[in-house]
C-alpha beads as a LAMMPS data file, in Angstrom:
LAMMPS data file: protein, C-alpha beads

117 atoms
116 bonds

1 atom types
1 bond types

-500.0 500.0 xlo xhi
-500.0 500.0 ylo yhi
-500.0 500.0 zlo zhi

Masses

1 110.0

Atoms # bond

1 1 1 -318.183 -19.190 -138.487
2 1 1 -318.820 -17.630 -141.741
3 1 1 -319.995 -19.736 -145.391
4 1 1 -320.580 -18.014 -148.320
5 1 1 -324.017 -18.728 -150.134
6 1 1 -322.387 -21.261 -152.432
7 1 1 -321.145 -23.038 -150.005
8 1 1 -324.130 -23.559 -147.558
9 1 1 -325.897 -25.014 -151.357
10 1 1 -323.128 -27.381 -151.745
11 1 1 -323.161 -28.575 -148.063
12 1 1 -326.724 -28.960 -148.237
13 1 1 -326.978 -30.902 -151.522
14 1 1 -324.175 -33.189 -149.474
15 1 1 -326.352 -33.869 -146.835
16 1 1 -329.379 -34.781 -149.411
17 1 1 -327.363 -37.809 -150.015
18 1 1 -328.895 -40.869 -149.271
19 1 1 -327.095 -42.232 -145.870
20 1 1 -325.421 -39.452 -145.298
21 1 1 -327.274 -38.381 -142.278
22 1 1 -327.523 -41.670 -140.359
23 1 1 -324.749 -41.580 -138.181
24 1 1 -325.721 -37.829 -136.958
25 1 1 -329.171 -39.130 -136.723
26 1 1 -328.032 -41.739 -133.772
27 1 1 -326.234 -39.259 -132.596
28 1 1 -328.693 -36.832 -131.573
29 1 1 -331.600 -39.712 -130.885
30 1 1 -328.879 -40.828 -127.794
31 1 1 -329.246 -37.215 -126.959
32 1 1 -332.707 -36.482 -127.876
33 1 1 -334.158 -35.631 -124.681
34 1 1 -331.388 -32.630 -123.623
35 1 1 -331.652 -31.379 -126.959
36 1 1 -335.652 -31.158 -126.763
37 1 1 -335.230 -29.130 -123.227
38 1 1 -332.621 -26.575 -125.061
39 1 1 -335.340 -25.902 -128.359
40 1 1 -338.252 -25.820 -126.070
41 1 1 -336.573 -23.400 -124.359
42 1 1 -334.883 -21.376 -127.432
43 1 1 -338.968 -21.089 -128.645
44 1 1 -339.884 -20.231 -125.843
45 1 1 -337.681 -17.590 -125.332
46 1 1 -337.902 -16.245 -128.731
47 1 1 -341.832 -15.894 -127.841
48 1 1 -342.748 -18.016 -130.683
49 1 1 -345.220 -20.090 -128.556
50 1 1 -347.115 -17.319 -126.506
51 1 1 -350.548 -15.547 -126.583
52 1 1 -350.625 -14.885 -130.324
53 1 1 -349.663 -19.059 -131.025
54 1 1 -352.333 -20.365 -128.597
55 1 1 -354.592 -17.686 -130.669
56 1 1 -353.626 -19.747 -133.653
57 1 1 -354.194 -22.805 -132.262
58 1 1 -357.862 -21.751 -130.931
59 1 1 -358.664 -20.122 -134.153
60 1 1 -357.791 -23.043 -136.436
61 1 1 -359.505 -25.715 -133.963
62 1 1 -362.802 -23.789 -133.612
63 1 1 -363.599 -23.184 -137.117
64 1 1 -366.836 -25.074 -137.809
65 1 1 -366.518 -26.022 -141.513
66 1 1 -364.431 -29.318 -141.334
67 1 1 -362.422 -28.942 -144.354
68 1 1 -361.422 -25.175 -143.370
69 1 1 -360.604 -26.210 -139.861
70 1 1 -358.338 -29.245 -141.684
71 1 1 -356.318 -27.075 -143.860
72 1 1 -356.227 -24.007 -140.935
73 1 1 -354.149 -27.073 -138.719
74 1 1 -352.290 -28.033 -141.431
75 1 1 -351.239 -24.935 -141.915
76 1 1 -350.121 -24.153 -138.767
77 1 1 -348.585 -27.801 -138.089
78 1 1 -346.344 -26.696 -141.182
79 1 1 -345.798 -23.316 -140.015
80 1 1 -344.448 -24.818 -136.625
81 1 1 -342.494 -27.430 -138.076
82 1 1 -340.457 -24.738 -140.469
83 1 1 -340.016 -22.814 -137.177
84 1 1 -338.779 -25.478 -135.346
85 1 1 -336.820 -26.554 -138.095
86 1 1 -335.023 -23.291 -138.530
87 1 1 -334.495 -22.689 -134.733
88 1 1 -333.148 -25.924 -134.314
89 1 1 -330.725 -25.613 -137.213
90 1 1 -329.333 -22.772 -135.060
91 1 1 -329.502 -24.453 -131.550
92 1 1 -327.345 -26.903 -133.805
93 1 1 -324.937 -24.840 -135.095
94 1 1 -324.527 -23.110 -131.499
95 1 1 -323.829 -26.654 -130.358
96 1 1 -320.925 -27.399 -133.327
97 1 1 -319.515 -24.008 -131.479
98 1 1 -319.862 -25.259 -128.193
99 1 1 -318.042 -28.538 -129.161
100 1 1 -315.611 -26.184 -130.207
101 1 1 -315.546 -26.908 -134.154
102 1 1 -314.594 -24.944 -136.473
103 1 1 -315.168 -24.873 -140.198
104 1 1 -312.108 -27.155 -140.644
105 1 1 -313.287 -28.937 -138.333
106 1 1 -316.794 -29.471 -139.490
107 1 1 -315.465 -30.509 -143.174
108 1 1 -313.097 -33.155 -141.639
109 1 1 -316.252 -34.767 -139.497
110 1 1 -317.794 -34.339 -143.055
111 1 1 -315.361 -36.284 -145.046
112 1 1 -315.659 -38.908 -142.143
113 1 1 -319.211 -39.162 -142.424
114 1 1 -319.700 -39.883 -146.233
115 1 1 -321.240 -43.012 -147.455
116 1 1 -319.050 -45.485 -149.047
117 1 1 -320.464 -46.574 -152.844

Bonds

1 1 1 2
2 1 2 3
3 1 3 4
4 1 4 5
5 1 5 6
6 1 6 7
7 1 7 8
8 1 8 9
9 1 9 10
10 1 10 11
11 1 11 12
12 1 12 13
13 1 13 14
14 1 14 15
15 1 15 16
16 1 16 17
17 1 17 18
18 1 18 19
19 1 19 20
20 1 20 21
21 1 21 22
22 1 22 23
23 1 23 24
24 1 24 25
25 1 25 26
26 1 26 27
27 1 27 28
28 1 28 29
29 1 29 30
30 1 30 31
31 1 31 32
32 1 32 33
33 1 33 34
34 1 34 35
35 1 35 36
36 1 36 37
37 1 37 38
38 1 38 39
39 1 39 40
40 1 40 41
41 1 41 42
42 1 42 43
43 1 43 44
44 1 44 45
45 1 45 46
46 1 46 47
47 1 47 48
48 1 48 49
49 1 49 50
50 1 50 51
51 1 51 52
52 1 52 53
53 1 53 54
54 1 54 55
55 1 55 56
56 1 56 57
57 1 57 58
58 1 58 59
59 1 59 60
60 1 60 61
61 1 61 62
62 1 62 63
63 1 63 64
64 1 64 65
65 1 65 66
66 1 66 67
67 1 67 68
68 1 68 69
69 1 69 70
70 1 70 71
71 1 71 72
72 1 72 73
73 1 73 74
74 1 74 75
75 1 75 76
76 1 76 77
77 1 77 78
78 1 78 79
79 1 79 80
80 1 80 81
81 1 81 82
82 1 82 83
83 1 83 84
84 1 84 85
85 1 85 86
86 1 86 87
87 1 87 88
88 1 88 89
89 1 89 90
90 1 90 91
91 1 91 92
92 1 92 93
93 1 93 94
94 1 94 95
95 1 95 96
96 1 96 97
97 1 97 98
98 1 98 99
99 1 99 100
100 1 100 101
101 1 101 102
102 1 102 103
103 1 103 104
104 1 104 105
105 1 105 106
106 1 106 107
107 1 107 108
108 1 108 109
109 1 109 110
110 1 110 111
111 1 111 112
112 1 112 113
113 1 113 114
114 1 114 115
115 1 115 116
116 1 116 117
């Protein structure tokens, strides 16, 4: 599976569209729970929740000026998040493969999937 740059933009500005997610978004809650075993395990075997993380974690939660500690978890709460984003972006597109879609594929699910005005 290969997308040029312009079209990973335009297939993202499609999915900005309001609606547009809601039927994938059932889809994965009724799956939620397999799903959650296969990231926690892709981050874990990537390493990007070992030693140097639970440093992190001690390092922002021990700081003892409140406002510093504050913005040192916020920090890392959005640094996780954009990890776990990206990671499960690619557990995601490892599971369209799986499913056995291709790109034709994908863009006929697509046309399914778009709201109705």
């Amino acid at each position: 599976m290969s997308f040029s740059q312009v079209q990973l933009e335009a297939a993202i500005a499609a999915l900005s569209q309001p609606g547009r997610l809601a039927d994938a978004q059932a889809l994965v809650a009724s799956v939620a729970p397999g799903l959650e075993r296969v990231l926690v395990s892709a981050l874990h075997e990537g390493g990007w929740f070992d030693a140097a993380h639970e440093a992190a974690v001690r390092d922002a939660a021990a700081n003892a000026d409140v406002e510093t500690r504050l913005t040192a978890v916020r920090t890392l709460f959005a640094e996780e998040t954009r990890l776990t984003m990206l990671v499960g972006v690619a557990v995601g597109l490892e599971l369209a493969r799986e499913l056995g879609h291709d790109a034709a594929g994908v863009d006929a699910v697509s046309e399914r999937n778009e709201p109705e005005d």
